[in-house]
C-alpha positions as CSV (number, residue, x, y, z in Angstrom):
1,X,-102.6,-67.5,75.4
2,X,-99.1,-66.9,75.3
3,X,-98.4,-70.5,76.7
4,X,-100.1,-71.9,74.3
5,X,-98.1,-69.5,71.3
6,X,-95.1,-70.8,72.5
7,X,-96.4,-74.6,72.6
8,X,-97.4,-74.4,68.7
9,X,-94.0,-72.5,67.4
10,X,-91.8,-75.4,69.3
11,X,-94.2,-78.1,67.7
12,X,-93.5,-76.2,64.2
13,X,-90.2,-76.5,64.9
14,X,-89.4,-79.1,66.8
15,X,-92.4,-81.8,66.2
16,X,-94.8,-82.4,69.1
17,X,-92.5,-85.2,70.8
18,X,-90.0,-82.4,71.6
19,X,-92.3,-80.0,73.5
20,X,-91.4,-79.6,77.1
21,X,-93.7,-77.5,79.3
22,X,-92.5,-74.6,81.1
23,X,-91.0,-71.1,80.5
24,X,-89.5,-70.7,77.1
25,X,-86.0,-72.1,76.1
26,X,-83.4,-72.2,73.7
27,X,-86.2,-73.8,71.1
28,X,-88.1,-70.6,71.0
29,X,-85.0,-67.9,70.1
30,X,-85.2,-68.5,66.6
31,X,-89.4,-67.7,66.8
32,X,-89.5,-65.2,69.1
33,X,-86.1,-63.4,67.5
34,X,-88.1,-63.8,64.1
35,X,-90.9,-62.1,65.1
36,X,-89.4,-59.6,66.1
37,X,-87.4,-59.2,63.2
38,X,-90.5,-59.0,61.0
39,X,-92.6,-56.4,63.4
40,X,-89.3,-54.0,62.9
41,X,-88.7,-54.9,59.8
42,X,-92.3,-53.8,58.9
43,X,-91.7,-50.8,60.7
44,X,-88.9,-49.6,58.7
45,X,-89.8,-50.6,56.0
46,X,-92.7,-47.8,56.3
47,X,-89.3,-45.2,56.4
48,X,-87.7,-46.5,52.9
49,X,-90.9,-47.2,51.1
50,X,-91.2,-43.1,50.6
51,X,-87.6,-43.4,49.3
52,X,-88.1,-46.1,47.1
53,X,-85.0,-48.3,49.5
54,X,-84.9,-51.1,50.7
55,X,-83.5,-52.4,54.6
56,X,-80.3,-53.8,52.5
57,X,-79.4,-50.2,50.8
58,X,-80.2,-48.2,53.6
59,X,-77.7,-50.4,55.8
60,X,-75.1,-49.6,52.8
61,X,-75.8,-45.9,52.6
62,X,-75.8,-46.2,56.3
63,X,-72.5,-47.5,56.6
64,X,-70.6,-45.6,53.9
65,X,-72.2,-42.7,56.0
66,X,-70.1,-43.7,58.9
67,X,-67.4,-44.6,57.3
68,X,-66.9,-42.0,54.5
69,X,-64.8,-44.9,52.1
70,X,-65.3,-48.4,52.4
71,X,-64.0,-51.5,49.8
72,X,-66.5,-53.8,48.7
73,X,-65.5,-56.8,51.7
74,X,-65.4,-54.2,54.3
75,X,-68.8,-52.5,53.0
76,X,-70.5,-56.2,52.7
77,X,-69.3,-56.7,56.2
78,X,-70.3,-53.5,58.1
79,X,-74.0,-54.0,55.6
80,X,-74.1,-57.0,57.3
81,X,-74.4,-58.3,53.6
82,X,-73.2,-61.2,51.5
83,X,-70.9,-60.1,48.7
84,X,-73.7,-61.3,45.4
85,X,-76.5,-59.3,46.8
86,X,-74.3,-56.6,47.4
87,X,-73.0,-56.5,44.2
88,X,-76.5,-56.1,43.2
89,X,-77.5,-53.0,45.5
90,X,-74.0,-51.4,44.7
91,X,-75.4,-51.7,40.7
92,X,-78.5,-50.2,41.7
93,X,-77.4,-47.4,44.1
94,X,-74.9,-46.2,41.3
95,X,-77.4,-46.1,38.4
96,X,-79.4,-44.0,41.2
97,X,-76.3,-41.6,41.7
98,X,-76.4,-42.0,45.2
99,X,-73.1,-43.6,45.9
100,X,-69.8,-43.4,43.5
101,X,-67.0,-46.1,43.2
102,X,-63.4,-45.5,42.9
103,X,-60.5,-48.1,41.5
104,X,-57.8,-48.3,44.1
105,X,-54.9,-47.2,42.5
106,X,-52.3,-50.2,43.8
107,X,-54.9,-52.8,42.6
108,X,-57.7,-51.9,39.6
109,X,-59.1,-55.2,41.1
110,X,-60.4,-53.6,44.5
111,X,-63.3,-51.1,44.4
112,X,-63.8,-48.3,47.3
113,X,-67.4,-46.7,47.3
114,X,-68.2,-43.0,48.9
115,X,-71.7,-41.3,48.7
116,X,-72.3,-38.7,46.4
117,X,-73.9,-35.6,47.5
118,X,-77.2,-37.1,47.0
119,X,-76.5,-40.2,48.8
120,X,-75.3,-37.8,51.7
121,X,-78.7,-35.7,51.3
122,X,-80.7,-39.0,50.7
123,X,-79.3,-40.1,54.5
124,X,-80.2,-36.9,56.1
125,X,-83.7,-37.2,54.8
126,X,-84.1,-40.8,55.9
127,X,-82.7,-41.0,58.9
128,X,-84.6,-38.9,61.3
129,X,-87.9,-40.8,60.1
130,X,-86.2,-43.7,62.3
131,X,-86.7,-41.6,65.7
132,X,-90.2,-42.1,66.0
133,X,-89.8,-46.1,66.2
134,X,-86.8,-45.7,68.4
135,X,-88.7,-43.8,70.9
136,X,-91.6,-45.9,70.6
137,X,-89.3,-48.8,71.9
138,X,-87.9,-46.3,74.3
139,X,-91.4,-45.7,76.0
140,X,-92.5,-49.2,76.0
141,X,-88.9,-50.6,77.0
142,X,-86.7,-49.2,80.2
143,X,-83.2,-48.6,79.1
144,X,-81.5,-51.6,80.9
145,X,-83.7,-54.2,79.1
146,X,-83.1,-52.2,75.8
147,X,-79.1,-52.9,77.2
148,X,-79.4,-56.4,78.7
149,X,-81.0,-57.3,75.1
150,X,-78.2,-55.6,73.3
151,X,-75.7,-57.6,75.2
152,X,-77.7,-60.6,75.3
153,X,-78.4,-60.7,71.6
154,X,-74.4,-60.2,71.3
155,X,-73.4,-62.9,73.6
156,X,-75.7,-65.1,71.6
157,X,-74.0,-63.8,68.2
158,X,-70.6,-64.5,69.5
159,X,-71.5,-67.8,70.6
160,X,-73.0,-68.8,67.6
161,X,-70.0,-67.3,65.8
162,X,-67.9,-69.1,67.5
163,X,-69.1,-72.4,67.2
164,X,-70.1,-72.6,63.6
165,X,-67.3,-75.4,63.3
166,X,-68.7,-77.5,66.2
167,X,-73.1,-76.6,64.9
168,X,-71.4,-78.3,61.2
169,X,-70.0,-81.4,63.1
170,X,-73.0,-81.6,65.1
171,X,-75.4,-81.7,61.8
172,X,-73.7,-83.8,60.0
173,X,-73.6,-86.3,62.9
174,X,-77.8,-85.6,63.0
175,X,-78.4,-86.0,59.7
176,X,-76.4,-90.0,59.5
């Protein structure tokens, strides 16, 4: 069956006439990493629905947790965010009171945001709901494939990363 799962998400894809049997290849990261995006995804979102969060402001409370006192590139960055959807959740997470924003004094252009008390008591609350998945994974998963996925997921980022110039060439050339 899982063959067969494989066959119909490269023929989405890819069209039929690029199908090649065998084990999985490059053509299926973007399914298989998908899905399971979405099963976690669905997961946490089971942890900030309670809250009334979302995966976006958690990931800024998150890192402003961390970090203590971030500027807005730095906190779009480490949110993994991009800057008009954060500018959006920082509107929203102040008229909540859970995070405060201070003008830098050098530049009243540049913003640094902290967590308010309740942001700090919102993250304690929230976070250890996260444990339960974690050690689901844990159970299911050894820890070396939970590591060899870590790294492999980074080698793939940095690779990707890396050749953004050379994918833009590359469609460009596809798409004449």
């Amino acid at each position: 069956m899982r063959d067969t799962d494989d066959n119909v998400e490269v023929e989405i894809l890819h069209g039929a006439d690029q199908h090649k049997p065998g084990p999985p290849g490059p053509q299926h990261i973007w399914f298989k990493f998908q899905r399971a995006r979405d099963r976690l995804a669905a997961q946490f979102r089971r942890v900030f629905d309670p809250f009334d969060l979302t995966d976006p402001q958690w990931r800024v409370l998150r890192a402003l947790s961390v970090a203590g006192e971030l500027d807005t590139m730095t906190l779009a960055d480490r949110a993994f965010l991009l800057s008009p959807s954060l500018s959006r959740i920082l509107r929203d997470l102040l008229a909540r009171k859970l995070i405060q924003r201070c003008v830098d004094a050098n530049d009243a252009r540049r913003f640094f945001y902290t967590l308010t008390n309740e942001g700090h008591d919102m993250v304690e609350r929230v976070r250890p709901r996260f444990q339960p998945i974690y050690d689901r994974i844990s159970q299911e998963m050894p820890e070396a494939d939970i590591v060899q996925l870590c790294e492999l997921l980074d080698r793939m980022s940095a690779i990707l990363l890396r050749d953004i110039a050379l994918d833009d060439v590359a469609l460009e050339s596809a798409q004449k």
